[in-house]
C-alpha positions in Angstrom: 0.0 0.0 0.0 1.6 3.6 -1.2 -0.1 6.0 1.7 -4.1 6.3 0.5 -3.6 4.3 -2.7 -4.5 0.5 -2.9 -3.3 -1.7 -6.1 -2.8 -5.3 -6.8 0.9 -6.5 -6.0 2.8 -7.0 -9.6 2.5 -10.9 -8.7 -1.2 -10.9 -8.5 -1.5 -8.6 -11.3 1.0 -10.9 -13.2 -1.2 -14.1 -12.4 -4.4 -12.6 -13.4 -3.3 -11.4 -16.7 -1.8 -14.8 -17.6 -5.7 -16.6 -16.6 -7.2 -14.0 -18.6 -4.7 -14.6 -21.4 -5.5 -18.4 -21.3 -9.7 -17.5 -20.5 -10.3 -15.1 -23.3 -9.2 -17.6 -26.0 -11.9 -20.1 -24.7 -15.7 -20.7 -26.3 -18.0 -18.9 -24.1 -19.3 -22.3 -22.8 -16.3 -23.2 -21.3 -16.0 -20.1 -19.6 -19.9 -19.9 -17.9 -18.5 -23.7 -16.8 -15.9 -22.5 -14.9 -17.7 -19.6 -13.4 -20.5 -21.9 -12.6 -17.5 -24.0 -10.6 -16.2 -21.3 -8.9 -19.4 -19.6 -8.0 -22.3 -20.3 -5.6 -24.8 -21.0 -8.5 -25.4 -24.7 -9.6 -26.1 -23.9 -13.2 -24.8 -21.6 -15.9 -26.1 -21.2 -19.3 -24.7 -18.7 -22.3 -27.0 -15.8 -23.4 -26.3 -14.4 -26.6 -28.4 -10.9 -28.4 -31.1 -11.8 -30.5 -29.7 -10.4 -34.6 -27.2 -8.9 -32.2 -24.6 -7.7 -34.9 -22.1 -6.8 -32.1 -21.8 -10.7 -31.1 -23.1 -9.8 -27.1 -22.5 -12.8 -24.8 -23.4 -13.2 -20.7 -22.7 -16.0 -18.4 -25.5 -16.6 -16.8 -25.8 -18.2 -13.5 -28.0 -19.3 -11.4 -29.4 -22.2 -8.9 -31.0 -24.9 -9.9 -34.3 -23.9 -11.0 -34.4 -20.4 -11.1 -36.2 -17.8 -13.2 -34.9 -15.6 -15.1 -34.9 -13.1 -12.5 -33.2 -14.8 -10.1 -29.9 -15.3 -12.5 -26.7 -13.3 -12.4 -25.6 -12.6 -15.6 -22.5 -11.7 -16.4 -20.8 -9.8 -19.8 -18.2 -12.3 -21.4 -15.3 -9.5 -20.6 -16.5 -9.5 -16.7 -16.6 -13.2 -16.4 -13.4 -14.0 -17.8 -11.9 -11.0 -15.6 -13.7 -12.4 -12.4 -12.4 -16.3 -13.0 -9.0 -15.1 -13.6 -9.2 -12.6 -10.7 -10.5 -15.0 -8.5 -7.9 -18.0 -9.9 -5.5 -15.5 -9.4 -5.7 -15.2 -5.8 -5.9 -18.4 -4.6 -2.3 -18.1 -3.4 -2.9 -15.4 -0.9 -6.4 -15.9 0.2 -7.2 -19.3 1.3 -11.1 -18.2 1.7 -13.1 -19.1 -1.6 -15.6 -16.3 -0.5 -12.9 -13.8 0.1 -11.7 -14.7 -3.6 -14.6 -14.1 -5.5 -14.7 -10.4 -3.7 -11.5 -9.8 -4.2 -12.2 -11.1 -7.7 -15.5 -8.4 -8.1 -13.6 -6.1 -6.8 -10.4 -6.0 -8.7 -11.7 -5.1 -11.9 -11.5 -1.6 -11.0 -7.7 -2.3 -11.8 -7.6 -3.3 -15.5 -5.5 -2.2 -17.5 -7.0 -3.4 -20.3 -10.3 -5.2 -22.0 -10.1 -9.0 -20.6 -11.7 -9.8 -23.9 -10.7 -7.8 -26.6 -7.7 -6.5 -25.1 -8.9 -3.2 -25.7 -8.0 0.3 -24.7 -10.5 0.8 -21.6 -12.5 4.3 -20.7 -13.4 5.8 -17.7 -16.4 7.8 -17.8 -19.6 8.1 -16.6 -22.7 5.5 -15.8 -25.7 5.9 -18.5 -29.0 6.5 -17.9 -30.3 3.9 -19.8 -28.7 1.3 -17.3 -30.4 2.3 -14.2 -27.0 5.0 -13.9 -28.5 7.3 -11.3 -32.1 8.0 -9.3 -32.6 11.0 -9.6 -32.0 15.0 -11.1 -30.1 15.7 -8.1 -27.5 12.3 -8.2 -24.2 12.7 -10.2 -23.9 9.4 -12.4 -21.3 7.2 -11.1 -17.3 7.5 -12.9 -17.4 3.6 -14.6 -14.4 1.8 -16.1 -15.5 0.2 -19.7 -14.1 -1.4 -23.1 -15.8 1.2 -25.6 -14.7 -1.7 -28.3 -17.3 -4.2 -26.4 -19.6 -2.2 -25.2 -19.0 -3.0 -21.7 -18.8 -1.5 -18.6 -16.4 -3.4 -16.2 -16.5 -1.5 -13.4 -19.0 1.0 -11.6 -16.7 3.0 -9.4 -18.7 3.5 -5.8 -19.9 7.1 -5.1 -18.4 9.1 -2.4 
């Protein structure tokens, strides 16, 4: 830790971009398996956009049973960031729990796209995504791959 400022150690960082190397080259499939395995949920499906020109793809994951309401679904880009974040720390957090929030939580470090390996934005939260309540709320600063279309991160407000 540098005074106020908290960053993955170059280890970790060095771990999680290797997974996300080896990740982002795998079908979408194999990736919402893994996720499923690492997770809390019991099953996983892939969700692709209808006529979606842009090629769109969540992990979804749920327990067994569920509606669709009740699934987490995650953006291909996120996913493959969270397994490899989460794979990434297994060395210095024995707690599977405590990995898949450090996992969440360490997006707000990338560098770059886990997918694309993209260029990545910061900039504000949109409307359209349920950004902010009301006239008086600044939108939240996000962290996203403008090449995807994703938002990887939602940075909380102060």
């Amino acid at each position: 830790m540098d005074g106020d400022a908290v960053a993955p150690t170059d280890e970790y960082r060095d771990r999680w971009n290797a997974e996300m190397a080896r990740l982002r080259i795998r079908e979408t499939e194999a990736i919402a398996d893994v996720a499923r395995e690492i997770s809390p949920a019991t099953e996983s499906r892939v969700v692709r956009g209808d006529g979606d020109a842009d090629g769109d793809e969540w992990v979804a994951l749920s327990a067994a049973g569920a509606n669709t309401v009740d699934e987490t679904w995650l953006r291909r880009p996120v996913a493959i960031a969270e397994i490899a974040g989460y794979r990434a720390a297994e060395p210095f957090l024995s707690d599977e729990s405590f990995r898949l929030a450090a996992a969440r939580t360490n997006r707000m470090f990338l560098d770059a796209c886990p997918d694309c390996e993209g260029d990545l934005k910061r900039g504000v939260d949109l409307p359209c995504c349920g950004g902010y309540t009301g006239p008086d709320e600044e939108p939240a600063e996000t962290l996203a791959c403008p090449d995807c279309g994703v938002r990887l991160f939602t940075f909380p407000r102060e």
